[in-house]
N, C-alpha and C positions, 0 to 999 in steps of 0.2 A: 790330165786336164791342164795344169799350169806349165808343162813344158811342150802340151800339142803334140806328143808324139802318139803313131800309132799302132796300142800292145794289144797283144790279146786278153780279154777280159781278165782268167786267170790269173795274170799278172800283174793285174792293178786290186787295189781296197778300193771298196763301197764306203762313202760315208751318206750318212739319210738323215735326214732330217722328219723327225715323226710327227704324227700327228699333234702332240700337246708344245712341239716345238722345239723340242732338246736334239743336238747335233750329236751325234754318236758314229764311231766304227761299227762297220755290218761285214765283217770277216766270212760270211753265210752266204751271204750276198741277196738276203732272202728275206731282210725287214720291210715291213712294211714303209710308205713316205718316200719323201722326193729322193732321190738320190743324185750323188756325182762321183765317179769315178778320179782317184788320185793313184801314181804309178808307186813304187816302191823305192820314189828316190828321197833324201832326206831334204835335199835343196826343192826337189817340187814341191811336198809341203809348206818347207818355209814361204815360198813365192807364195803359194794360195791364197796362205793365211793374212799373210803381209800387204799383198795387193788384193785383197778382197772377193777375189775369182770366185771362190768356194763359195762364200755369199750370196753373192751374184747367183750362178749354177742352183744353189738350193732356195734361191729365192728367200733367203731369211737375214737378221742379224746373229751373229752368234755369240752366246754370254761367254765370261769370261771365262768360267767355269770350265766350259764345253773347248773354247779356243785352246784353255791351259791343258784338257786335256788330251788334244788331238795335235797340239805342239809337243806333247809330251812323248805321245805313240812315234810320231816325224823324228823324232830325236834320236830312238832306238834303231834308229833305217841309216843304211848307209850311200852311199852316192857311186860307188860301186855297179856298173850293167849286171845284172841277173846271169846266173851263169846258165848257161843252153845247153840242155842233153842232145848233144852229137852223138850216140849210139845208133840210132837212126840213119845217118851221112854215110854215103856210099866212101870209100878207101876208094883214093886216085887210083886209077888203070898206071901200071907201070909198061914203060914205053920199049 
């Protein structure tokens, strides 16, 4: 969401915002409430939080509580690409 790239679901966290209001991680991908999707980078979180995106996207404010926590989760992410199972990729034809 905050860096506008485009992954496949799998690759990104759910975070939803519920019904009574509270912003949480949906690892499940399968809670109930609004959701927005964030990729698994440690700097897209910070952007979300920082510029308000996430907000915005869930349509809510979020306490500080919820912010310290999901700054907290972003923290443990590193900024490193995802590594890609090439097992699948065909081996170059040799010439």
């Amino acid at each position: 969401m905050a860096c506008r790239q485009g992954k496949p679901k799998r690759e990104l966290v759910r975070v939803v915002r519920g019904s009574q209001g509270a912003v949480e991680i949906d690892l499940t991908g399968k809670k109930a409430g609004r959701g927005s999707y964030l990729c698994r980078s440690k700097t897209c979180w910070e952007l979300a939080l920082k510029k308000k995106g996430l907000e915005h996207a869930l349509q809510t404010t979020i306490s500080p509580e919820d912010r310290a926590r999901l700054l907290a989760f972003g923290a443990g992410l590193t900024d490193e690409p995802a590594l890609v199972d090439r097992a699948d990729e065909e081996e170059p034809a040799d010439s």
